[in-house]
C-alpha positions as CSV (number, residue, x, y, z in Angstrom):
1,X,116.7,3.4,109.3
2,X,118.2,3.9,105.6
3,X,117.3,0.7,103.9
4,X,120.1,0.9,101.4
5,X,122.5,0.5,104.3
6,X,120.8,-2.8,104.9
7,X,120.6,-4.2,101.2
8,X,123.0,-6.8,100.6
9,X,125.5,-5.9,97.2
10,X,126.9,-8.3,94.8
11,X,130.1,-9.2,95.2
12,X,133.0,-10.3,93.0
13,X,133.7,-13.8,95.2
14,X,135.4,-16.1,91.9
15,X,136.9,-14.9,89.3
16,X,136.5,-16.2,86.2
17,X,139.8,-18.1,85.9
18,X,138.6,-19.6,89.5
19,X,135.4,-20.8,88.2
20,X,136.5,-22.3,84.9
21,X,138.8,-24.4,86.9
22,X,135.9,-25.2,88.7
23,X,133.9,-26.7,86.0
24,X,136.5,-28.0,83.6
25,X,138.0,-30.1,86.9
26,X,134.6,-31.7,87.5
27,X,134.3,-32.4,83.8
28,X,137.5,-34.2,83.3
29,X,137.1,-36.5,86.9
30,X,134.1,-37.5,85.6
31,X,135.4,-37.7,82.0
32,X,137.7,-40.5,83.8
33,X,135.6,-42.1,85.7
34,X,132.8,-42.2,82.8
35,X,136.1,-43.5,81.0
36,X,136.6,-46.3,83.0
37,X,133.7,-47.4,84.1
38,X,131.1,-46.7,81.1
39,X,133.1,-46.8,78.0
40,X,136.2,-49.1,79.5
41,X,138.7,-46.7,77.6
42,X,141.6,-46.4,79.5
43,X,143.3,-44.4,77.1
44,X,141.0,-41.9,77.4
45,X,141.1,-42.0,80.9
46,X,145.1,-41.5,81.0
47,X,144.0,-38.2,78.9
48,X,141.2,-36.8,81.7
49,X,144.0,-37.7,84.1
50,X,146.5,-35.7,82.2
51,X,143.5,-32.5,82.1
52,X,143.1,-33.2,85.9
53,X,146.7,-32.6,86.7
54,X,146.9,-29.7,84.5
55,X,144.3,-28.2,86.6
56,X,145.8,-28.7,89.9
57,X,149.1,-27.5,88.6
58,X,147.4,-24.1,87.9
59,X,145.2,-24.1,90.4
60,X,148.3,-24.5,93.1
61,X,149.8,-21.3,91.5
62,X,146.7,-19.6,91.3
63,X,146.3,-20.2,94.9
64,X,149.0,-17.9,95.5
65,X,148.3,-15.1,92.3
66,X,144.9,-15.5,91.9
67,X,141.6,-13.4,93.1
68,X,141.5,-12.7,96.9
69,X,138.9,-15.2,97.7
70,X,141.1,-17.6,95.2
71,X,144.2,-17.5,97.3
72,X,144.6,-20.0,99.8
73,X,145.9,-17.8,102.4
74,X,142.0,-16.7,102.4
75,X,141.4,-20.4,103.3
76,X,143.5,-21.9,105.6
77,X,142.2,-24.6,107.6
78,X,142.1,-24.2,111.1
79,X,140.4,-26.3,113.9
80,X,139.8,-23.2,115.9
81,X,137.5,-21.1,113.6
82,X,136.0,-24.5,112.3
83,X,134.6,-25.3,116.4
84,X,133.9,-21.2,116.0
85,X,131.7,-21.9,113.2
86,X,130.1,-25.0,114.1
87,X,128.8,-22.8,117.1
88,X,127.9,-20.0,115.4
89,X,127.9,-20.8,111.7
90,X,125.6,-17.6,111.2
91,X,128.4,-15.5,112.2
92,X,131.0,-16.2,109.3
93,X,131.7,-12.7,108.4
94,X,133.5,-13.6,104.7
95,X,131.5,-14.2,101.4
96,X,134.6,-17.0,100.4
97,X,135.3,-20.2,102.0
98,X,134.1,-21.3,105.5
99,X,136.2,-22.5,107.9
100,X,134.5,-26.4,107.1
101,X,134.4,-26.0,103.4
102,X,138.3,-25.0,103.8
103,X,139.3,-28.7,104.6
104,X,137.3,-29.8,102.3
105,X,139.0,-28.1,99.1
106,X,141.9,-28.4,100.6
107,X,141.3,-32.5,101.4
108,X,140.1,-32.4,97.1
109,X,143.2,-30.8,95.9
110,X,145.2,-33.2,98.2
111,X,143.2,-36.3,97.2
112,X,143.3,-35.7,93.3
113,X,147.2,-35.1,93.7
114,X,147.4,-38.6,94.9
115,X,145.0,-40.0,92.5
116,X,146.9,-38.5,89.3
117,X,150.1,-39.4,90.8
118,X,149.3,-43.2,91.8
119,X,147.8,-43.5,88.0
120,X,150.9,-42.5,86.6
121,X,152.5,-45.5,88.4
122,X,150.1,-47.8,87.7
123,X,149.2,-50.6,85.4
124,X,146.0,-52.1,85.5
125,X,146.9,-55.7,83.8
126,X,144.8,-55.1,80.4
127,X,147.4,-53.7,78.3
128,X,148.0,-50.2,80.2
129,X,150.4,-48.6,82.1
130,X,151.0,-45.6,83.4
131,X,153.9,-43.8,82.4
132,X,156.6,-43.8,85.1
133,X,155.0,-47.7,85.7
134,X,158.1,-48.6,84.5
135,X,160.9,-46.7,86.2
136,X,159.6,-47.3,89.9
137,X,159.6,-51.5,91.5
138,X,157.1,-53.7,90.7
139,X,156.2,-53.8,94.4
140,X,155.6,-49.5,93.8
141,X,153.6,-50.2,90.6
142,X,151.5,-53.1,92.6
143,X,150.7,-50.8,95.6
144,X,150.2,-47.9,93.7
145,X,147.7,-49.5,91.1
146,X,146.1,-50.6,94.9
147,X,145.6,-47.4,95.8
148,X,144.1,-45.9,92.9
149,X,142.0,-48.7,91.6
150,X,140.8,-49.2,94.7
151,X,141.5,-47.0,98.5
152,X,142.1,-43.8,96.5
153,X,139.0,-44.0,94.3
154,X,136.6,-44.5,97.5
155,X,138.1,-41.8,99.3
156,X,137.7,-39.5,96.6
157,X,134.3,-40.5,95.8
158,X,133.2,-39.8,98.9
159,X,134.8,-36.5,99.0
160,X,132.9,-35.8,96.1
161,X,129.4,-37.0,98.1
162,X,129.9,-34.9,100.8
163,X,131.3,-32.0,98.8
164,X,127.8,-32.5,96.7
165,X,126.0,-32.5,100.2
166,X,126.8,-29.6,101.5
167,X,126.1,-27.7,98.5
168,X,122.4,-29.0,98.2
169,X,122.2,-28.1,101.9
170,X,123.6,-24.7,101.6
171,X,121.7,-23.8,98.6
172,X,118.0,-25.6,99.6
173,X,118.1,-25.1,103.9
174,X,120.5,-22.0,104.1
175,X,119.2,-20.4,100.7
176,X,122.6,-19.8,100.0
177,X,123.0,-20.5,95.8
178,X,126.7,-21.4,95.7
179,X,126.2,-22.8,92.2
180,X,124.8,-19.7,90.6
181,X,127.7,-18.0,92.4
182,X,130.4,-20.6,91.3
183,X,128.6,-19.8,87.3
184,X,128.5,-15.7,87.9
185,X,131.6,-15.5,90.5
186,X,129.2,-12.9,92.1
187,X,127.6,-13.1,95.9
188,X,125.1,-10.9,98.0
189,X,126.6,-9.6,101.0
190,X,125.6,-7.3,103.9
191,X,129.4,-6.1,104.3
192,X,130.2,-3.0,101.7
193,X,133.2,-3.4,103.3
194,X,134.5,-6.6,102.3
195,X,137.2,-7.6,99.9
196,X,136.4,-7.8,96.4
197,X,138.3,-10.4,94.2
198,X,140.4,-9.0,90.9
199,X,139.1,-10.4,87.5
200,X,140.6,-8.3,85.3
201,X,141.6,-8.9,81.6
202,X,145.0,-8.6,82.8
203,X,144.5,-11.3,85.2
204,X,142.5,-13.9,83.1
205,X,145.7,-13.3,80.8
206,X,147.9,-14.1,83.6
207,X,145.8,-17.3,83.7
208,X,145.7,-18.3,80.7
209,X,149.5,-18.4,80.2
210,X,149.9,-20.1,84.0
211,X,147.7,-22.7,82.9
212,X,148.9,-23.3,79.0
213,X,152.6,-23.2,81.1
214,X,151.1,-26.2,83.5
215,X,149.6,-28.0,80.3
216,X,152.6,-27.6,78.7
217,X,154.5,-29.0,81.8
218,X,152.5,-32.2,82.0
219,X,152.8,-32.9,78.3
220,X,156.4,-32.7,78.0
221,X,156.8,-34.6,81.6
222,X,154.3,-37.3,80.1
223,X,156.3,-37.4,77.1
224,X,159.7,-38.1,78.7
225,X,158.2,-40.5,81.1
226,X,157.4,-42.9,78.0
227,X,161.0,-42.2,76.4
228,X,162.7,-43.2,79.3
229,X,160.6,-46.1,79.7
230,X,160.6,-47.2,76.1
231,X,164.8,-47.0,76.4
């Protein structure tokens, strides 16, 4: 048997646009909840909320023009090859996503949409309010400020637990080390054949201006929020 036909080969999973969105989302959610909870600065919180939703903003575009494995049309959810893989889990034939770790991004993204839109409703009776707290009811603002101070916050949190799970068992029982690959966008796969993700200096360009667009978009949305609410 030729052994090289057998030896896995790095490939180019994450690109690097993929990956920073990676690490600077964790740092700003727990930026905001060290914020909070640590150094009671809600001011500084509004700001990792304002970083958070930047993030999302360019990561929902970059779901469509990013690297293959990026896209989300590589990760849709579907019960179907989720009972497939819970059978066979050894089968998955693609170095990206699995079926399981597909709802789980797709429950984060969804989760963190709701959490940075409930904060900008909010007020949390200590001298802050969001900044669309004042165009929306009082009974919006009081459910709202429920939700994220209190249902939305547990649910992410323990989207976060299981998300952390699931990477200490892939990487200590199933030897798979998704951290090192989430840091070098690189994995080791059997399949030569498989799709290889673009990360270009063309493309990281093309990130760079979607995400300084979605910045841009939040601080100018933020920014009209207060006006109208200081008029």
């Amino acid at each position: 048997m030729n052994e090289s036909a057998t030896m896995p080969t790095a490939v180019k999973v994450w690109d690097l646009p993929t990956r920073l969105f990676h690490w600077l989302l964790l740092g700003s959610v727990c930026g905001s909840a060290l914020s909070v909870f640590y150094f009671e600065n809600m001011t500084w919180h509004a700001y990792c909320g304002y970083a958070v939703l930047s993030l999302l903003l360019f990561r929902l575009v970059w779901g469509f023009t990013g690297g293959y494995w990026s896209r989300f049309v590589s990760f849709i959810p579907s019960v179907q090859r989720s009972l497939a893989y819970l059978r066979q889990p050894d089968n998955w034939q693609q170095p990206g996503h699995n079926p399981l770790a597909a709802w789980s991004v797709w429950a984060m993204l969804i989760v963190l949409f709701m959490q940075v839109a409930s904060g900008l409703c909010a007020d949390d009776d200590a001298g802050f309010n969001g900044p669309a707290s004042a165009l929306v009811s009082n009974r919006t603002v009081e459910l709202l400020t429920f939700y994220h101070a209190g249902i939305g916050k547990w649910i992410l949190g323990m989207l976060i637990g299981l998300h952390l799970g699931a990477v200490l068992f892939h990487t200590f029982y199933k030897l798979q080390p998704l951290v090192r690959a989430m840091v070098s966008g690189y994995r080791l796969w059997q399949d030569r054949q498989v799709m290889f993700s673009t990360d270009n200096k063309l493309q990281r360009l093309k990130a760079l201006g979607v995400f300084s667009l979605c910045a841009a978009l939040v601080l100018a949305g933020v920014y009209i929020l207060e006006k109208a609410a200081s008029s």
